[in-house]
C-alpha positions in Angstrom: 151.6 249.6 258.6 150.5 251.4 256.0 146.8 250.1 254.5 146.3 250.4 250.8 143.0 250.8 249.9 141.0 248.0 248.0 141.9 247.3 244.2 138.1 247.1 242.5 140.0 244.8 239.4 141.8 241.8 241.3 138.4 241.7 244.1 136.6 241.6 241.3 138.9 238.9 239.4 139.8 236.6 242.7 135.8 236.7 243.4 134.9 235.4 240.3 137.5 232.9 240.1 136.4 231.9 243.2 132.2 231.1 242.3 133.3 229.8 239.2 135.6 227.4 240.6 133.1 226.6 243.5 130.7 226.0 240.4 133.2 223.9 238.5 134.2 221.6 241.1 131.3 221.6 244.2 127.9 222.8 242.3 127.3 219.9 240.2 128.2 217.4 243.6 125.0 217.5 245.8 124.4 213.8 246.1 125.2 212.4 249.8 126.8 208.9 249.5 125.0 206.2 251.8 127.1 203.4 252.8 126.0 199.8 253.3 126.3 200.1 257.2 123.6 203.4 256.3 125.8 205.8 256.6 125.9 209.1 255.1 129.6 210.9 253.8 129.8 213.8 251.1 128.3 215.5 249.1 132.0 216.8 248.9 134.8 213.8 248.0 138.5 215.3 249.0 139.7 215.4 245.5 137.4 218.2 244.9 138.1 220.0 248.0 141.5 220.0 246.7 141.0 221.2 243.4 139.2 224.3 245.0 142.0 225.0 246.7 144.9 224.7 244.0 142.7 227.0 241.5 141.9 229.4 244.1 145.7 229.0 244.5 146.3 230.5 241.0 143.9 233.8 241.1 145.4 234.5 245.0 149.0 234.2 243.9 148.2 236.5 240.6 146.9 239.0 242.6 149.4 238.6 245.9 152.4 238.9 243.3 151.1 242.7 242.1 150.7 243.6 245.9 147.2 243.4 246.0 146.8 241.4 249.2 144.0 242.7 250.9 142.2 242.3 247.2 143.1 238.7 247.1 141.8 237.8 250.5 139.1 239.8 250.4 137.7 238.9 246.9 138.8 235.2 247.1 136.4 235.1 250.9 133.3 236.9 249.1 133.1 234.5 246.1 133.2 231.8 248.0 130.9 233.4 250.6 128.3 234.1 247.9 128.7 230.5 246.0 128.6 228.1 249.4 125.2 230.8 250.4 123.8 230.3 246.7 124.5 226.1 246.9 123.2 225.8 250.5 120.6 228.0 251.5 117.9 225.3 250.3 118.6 223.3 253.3 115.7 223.2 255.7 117.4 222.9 258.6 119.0 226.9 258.9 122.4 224.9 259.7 123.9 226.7 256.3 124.4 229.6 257.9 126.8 228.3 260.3 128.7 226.7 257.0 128.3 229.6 255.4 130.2 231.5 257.9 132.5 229.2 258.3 133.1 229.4 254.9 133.4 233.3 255.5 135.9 233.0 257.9 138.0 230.7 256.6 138.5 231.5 253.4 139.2 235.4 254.4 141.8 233.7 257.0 143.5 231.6 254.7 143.5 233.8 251.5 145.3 236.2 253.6 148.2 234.3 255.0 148.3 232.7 252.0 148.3 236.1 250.0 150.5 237.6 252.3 153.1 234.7 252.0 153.5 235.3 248.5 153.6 238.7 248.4 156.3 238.5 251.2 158.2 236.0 249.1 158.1 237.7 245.4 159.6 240.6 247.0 156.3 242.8 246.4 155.4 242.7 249.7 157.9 244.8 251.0 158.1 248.9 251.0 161.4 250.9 250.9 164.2 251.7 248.9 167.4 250.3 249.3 166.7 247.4 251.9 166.0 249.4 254.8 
């Protein structure tokens, strides 16, 4: 397998995609709803959860489909990483950190397979000449 190093322009681009898009659709959120039974749910509603994910979606595939993989996941893991740390890191409790890191992890997880996927699929994932 042969390991490309790290493209500085697409980490740079995926990772701030990423906090902005954290920003744009979970920084202003930070209310927990109570429900009448006293209940708490949120801060987070799942339409917003998706919209993270479909813009994220964008800046991954842009940089997946010029073979920058490893960029990709890496920048779209650290942006998040940095935004969910900057959002949560007033809570009291020091139970962020486990979010935070399972922020980390998941993102990095699913940028990858996600960024590999495409780049597998636009044909730019592949080295070689003549289909060997």
């Amino acid at each position: 397998m042969d390991m490309k190093p790290l493209k500085l322009v697409p980490f740079l681009v995926t990772a701030a995609v990423s906090v902005a898009a954290w920003l744009a659709w979970l920084g202003w959120d930070q209310r927990r709803d109570v429900h009448p039974d006293g209940s708490e749910t949120g801060p987070y509603e799942a339409w917003q959860i998706v919209g993270l994910v479909l813009t994220l979606l964008v800046a991954v595939g842009w940089a997946a489909a010029r073979r920058h993989v490893q960029a990709a996941s890496f920048g779209t893991a650290a942006g998040l990483t940095v935004a969910s740390f900057a959002d949560w890191s007033d809570d009291a409790s020091g139970l962020y950190v486990i979010g935070v890191g399972m922020v980390a992890a998941g993102s990095l997880a699913g940028a990858f397979a996600v960024s590999a996927l495409i780049a597998s699929v636009t044909g730019r994932g592949r080295r070689g000449t003549g289909g060997r």
